[in-house]
Each structure stands twice: as structure tokens, then as C-alpha cells.
DRENZANU-253854 format. One record per residue (C-alpha): residue number from 0; chain; residue in three letters; x, y, z. Coordinates in Angstrom, 2 decimals, decimal comma. Layout:
N
  num  cadena  residuo        u        v        w
  NUM       A      ALA        X        Y        Z
...
END
This chain:
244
  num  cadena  residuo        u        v        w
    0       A      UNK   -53,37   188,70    66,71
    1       A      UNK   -51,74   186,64    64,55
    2       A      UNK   -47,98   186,16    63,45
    3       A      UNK   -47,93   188,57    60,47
    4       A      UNK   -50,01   191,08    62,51
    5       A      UNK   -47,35   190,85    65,15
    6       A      UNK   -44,84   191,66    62,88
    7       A      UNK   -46,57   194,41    60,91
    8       A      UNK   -46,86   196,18    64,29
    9       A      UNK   -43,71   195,66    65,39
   10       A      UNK   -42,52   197,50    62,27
   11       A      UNK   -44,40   200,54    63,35
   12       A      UNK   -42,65   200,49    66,95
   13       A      UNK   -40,06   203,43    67,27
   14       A      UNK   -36,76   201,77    66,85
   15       A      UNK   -34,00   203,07    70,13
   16       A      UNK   -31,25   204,97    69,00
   17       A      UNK   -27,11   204,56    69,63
   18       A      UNK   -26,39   201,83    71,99
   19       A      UNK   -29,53   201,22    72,92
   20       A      UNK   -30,20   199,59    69,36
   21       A      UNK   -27,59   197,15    70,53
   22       A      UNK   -28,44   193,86    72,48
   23       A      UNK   -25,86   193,39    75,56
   24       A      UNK   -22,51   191,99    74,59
   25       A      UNK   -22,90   188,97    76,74
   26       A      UNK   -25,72   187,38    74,32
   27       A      UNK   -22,91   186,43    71,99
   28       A      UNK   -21,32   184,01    74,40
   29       A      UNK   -24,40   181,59    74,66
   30       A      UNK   -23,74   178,56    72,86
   31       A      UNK   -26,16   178,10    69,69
   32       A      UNK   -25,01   174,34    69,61
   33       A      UNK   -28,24   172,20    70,92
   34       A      UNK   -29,83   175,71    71,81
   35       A      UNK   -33,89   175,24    72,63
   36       A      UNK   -35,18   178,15    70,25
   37       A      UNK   -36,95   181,19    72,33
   38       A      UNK   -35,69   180,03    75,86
   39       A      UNK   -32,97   182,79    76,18
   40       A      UNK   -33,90   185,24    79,42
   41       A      UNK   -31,83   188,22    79,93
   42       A      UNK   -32,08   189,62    83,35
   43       A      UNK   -30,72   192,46    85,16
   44       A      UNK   -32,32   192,50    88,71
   45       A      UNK   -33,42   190,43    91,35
   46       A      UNK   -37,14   190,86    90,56
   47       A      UNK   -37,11   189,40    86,91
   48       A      UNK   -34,59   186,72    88,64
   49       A      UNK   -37,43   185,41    90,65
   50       A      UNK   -39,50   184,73    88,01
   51       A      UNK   -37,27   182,35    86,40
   52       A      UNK   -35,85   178,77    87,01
   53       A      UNK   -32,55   180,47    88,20
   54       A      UNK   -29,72   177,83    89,41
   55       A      UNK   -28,40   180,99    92,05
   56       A      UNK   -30,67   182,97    94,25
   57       A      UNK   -30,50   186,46    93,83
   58       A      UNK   -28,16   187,34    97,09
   59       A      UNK   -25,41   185,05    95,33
   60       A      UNK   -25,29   186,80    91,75
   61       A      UNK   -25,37   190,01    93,66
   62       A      UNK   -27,06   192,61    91,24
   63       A      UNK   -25,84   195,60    93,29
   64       A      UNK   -21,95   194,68    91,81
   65       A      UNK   -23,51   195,36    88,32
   66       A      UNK   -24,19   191,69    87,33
   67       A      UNK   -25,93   190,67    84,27
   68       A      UNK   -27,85   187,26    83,78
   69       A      UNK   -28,30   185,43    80,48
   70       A      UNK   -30,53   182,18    80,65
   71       A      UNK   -30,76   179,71    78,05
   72       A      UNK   -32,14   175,82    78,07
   73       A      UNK   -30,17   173,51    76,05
   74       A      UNK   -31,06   169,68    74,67
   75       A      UNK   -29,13   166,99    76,68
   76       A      UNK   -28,85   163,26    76,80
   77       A      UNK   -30,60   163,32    79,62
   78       A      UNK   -33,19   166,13    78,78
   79       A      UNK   -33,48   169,67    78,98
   80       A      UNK   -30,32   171,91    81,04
   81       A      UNK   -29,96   175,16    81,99
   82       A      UNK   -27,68   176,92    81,24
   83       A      UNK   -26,88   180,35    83,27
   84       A      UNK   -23,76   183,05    82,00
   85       A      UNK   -23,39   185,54    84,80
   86       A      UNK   -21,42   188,94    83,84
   87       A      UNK   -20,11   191,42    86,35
   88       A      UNK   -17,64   194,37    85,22
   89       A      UNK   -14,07   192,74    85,81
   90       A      UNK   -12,95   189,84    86,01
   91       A      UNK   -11,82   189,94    90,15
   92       A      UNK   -15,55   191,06    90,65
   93       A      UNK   -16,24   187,28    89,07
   94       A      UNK   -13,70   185,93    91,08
   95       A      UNK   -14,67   186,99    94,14
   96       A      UNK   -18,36   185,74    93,62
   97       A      UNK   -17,18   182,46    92,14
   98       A      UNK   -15,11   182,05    95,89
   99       A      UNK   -18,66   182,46    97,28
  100       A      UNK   -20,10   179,68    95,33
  101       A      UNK   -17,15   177,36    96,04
  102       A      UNK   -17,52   178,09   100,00
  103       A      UNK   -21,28   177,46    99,79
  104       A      UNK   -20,26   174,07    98,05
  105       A      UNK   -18,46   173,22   100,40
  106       A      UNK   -20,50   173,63   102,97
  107       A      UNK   -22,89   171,36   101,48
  108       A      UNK   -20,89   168,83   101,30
  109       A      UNK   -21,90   167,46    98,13
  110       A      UNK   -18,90   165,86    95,58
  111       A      UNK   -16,99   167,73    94,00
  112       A      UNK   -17,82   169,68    91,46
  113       A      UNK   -21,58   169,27    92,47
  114       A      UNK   -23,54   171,56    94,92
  115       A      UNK   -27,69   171,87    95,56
  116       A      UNK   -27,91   175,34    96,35
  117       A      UNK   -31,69   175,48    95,27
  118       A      UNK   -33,92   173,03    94,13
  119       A      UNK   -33,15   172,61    90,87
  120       A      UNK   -30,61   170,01    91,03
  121       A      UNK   -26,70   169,70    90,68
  122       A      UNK   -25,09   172,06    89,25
  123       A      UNK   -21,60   173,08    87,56
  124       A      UNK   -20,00   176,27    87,26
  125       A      UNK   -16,96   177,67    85,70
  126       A      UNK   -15,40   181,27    85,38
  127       A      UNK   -13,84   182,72    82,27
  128       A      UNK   -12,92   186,76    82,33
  129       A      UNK   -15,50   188,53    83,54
  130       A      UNK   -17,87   185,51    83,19
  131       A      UNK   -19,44   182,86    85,72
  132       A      UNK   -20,82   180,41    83,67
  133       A      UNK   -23,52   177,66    86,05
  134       A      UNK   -24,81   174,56    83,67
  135       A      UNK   -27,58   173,05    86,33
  136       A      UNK   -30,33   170,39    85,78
  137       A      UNK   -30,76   166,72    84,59
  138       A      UNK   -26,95   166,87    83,14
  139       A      UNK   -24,24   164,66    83,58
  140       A      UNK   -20,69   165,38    84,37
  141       A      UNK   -19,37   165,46    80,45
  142       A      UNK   -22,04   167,34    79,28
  143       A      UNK   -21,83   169,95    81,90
  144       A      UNK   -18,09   170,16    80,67
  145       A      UNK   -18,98   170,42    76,83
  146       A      UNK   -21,58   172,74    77,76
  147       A      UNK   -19,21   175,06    80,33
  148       A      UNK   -16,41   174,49    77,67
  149       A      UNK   -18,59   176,83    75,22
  150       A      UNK   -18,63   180,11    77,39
  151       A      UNK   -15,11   181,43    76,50
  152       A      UNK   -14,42   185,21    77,59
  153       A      UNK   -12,76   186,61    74,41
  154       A      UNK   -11,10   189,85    75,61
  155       A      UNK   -11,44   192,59    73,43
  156       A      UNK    -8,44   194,78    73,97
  157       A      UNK    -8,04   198,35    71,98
  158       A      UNK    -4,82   200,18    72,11
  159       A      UNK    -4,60   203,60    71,06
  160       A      UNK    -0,64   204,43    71,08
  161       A      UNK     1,31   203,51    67,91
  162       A      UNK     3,46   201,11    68,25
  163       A      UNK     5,49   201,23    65,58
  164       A      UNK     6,68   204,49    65,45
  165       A      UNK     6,63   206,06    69,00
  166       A      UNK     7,39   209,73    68,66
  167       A      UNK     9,15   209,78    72,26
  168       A      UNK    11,16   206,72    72,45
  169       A      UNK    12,31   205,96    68,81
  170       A      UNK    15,70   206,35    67,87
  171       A      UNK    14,75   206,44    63,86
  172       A      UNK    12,47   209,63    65,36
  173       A      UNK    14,97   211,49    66,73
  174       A      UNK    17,48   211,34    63,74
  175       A      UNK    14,80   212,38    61,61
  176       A      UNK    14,23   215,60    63,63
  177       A      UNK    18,24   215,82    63,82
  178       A      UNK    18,31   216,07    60,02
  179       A      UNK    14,95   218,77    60,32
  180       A      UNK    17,17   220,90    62,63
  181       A      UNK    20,20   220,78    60,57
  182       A      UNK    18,02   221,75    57,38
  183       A      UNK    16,62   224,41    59,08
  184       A      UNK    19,53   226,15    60,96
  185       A      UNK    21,21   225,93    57,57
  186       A      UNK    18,20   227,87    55,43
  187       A      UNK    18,43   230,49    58,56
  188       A      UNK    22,32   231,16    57,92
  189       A      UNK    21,39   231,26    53,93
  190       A      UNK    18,40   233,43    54,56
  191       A      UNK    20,83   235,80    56,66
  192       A      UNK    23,52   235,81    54,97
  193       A      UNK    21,74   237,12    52,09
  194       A      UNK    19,82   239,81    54,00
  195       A      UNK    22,90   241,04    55,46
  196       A      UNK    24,11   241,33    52,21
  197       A      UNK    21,09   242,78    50,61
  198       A      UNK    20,94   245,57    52,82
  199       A      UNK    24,62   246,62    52,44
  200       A      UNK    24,21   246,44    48,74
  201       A      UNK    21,15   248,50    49,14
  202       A      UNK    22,46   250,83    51,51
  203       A      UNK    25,71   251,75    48,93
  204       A      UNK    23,20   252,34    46,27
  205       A      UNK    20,33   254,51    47,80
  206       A      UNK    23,45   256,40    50,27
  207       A      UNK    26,65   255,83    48,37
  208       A      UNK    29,41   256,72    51,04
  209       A      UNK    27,99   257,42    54,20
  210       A      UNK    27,91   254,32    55,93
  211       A      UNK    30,32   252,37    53,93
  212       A      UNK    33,78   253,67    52,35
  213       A      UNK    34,76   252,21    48,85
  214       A      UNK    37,16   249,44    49,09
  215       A      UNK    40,34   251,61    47,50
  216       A      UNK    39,91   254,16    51,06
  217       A      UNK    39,26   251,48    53,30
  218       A      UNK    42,75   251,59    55,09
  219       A      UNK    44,35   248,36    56,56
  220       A      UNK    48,05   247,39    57,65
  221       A      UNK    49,70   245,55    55,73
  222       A      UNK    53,78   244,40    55,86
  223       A      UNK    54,62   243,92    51,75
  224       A      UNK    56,77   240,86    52,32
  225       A      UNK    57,36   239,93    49,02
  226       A      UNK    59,09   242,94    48,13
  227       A      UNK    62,41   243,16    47,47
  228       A      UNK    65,70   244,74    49,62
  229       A      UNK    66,11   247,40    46,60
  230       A      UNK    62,48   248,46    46,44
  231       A      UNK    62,27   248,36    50,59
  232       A      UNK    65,15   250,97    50,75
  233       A      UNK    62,95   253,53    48,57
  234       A      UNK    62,06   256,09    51,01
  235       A      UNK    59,17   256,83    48,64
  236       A      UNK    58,05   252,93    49,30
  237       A      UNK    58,91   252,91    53,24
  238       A      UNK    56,98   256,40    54,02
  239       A      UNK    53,96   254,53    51,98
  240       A      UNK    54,18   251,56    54,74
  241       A      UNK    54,51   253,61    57,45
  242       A      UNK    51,36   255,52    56,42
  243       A      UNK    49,55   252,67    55,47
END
């Protein structure tokens, strides 16, 4: 089939849906700078690892921890590199594997920085995050570094709480809620006060004396101090003291 017949059937392939539409995050972090076109691999198991020029066996990269492998070839001074970004699901997972790497070096006693693992010549590795990032092939020393240098884990952090006005620890919060306390309490005291009101005004007009006395028969003491000497020695005026 040719090109355009490729892509007229590819347009009648069912498309996936949700994230399965989208390709795996770590695609992004290949370099596209002195990228060979249509050399990018993406492997997820030891079977499709085999298959490939890979610069770690399969034991090493460890698929069982959840690792993912991205393989790209890249144009060098002196030829064609590999280039191989390893992801695993935290960054101590990466850590942990990049101490196995850097034991197996050492073992080898090659120089630093260099190791033969497998037969594809030196290689150089770096970590970033969750990221183990192996440049191997005909590649010198700086352009292992530019290459590495490329791979940067850009951490991608979301945080839910708001910050700028936290509900439990803010002081501006709680005098709000202060002032909503004190607004309500006083619309309560209005809102009874005028009840308690309303119903005695009620009450006088629908039963008019039985509950309530007018105020002239409502009896109270009361001493009459600003009466005179002359008016206090009225009998008439002291027997209306003594029975009020």
C-alpha cells in the first residue's frame, strides 16, 4: 500500500477513548534537538526490550517496579547515539536502580563515568526525578553531557487547598464570622423583642383584662419623696402611701 492509502486507512481505525488517546507523559522529555526522525521505541516489558539495541538488559531496568523505556537515536559528531530515558513511579524507585548501575560500574572497572555493561559500547547515565536517563554508543564525553543535560524531570505539582484564604487558620476568617455572629444574635433579640411584644399587644386586644391589668390598677410601692412636710402630714395623703 502506499503512503496515502496508509493514511486513508488509518482514518477509518477506531480512535481509544480518555487516557488512552494520550501518548505516555515521558515522550515529552526526549530531546527533539539532532533527533533521527522515526527512531523513537517506547517499551514497557522485557520482551519488546529484547528486540531493541537497549544500552541495559532487562534485569537492570527492572519492569516488575513499573518502569517505562523510551528509545531514541540522535546525530553525533561521531555518528549515530542512543539515547535511553528510563521512568519508574518515584523518584527513590530511580534512585535505587541508578545505585545498581553505579555498583555494576564499578565492578567493571572501567573510568569513570564509563561502564560496558553490554555490547554496545560506553555508556553515560544520569538521574533526574523519576527519570534515569543512559546516552550509550559512538559518543564522546561532552556530547553525552549535552545530550544527558536535555532530560530534565519537570515536576508537576497540583495543590488543592487555598492558600490564600484558609478557612481554619486565618485570622481575617475568624473576625469575619465574629461580625456574622454579632449580626445575627442581634436580629434574634430584634426578632424577639418584637414577638414578645406582638403577642402582649395582641393578647390585650382579642382578651382585654384577663391576663394583663391596665397600667392605672397595676399597683407598685412607691415613697413620694418630693413631697412636701405639709402635704406628708395629710392623713388623707399618708393612708394613700400606706395603701399603695
Amino acid at each position: 500500500m502506499s503512503a496515502a492509502e496508509l493514511r486513508e486507512l488509518a482514518g477509518f481505525l477506531p480512535r481509544p477513548k480518555g487516557n488512552a488517546n494520550n501518548l505516555p507523559p515521558v515522550l515529552a522529555y526526549m530531546p527533539k534537538r539532532d533527533y533521527i526522525r522515526n527512531t523513537e521505541k517506547y517499551v514497557v516489558g522485557s520482551v519488546g526490550l529484547a528486540h531493541i539495541a537497549s544500552p541495559l538488559p532487562a534485569n537492570m531496568i527492572d519492569f516488575g517496579a513499573g518502569a517505562e523505556v523510551v528509545l531514541g537515536r540522535y546525530q553525533v559528531s561521531g555518528g549515530e547515539a542512543i539515547l535511553m530515558v528510563v521512568s519508574y513511579p518515584t523518584p527513590q524507585i530511580a534512585a535505587e536502580h541508578m545505585k545498581t548501575i553505579d555498583a555494576t560500574r564499578t565492578t567493571a572497572r572501567q573510568e569513570p563515568g564509563e561502564a560496558s555493561i553490554v555490547n554496545v559500547g560506553p555508556f553515560y547515565d544520569k538521574r533526574s526525578g523519576p527519570f534515569l536517563a543512559i546516552a550509550s554508543g559512538p559518543i564522546s564525553q561532552s556530547d553525552a553531557r549535552t545530550l544527558l543535560g536535555s532530560v530534565n524531570y519537570d515536576a508537576d505539582v497540583t495543590w488543592n487547598q487555598n492558600t490564600f484564604f484558609d478557612k481554619k487558620n486565618n485570622l481575617a476568617n475568624l473576625l469575619v464570622n465574629i461580625i456574622l455572629l454579632c449580626g445575627i444574635l442581634m436580629g434574634l433579640a430584634i426578632v424577639a423583642g418584637l414577638a414578645f411584644g406582638g403577642i402582649r399587644i395582641a393578647i390585650r386586644q382579642l382578651l382585654p383584662g384577663k391576663f394583663f391589668k391596665d397600667p392605672d390598677e397595676v399597683e407598685f410601692i412607691a415613697l413620694h419623696l418630693d413631697v412636701s412636710r405639709t402635704e406628708a402630714a395629710d392623713p388623707k395623703l399618708i393612708s394613700s402611701i400606706k395603701a399603695s
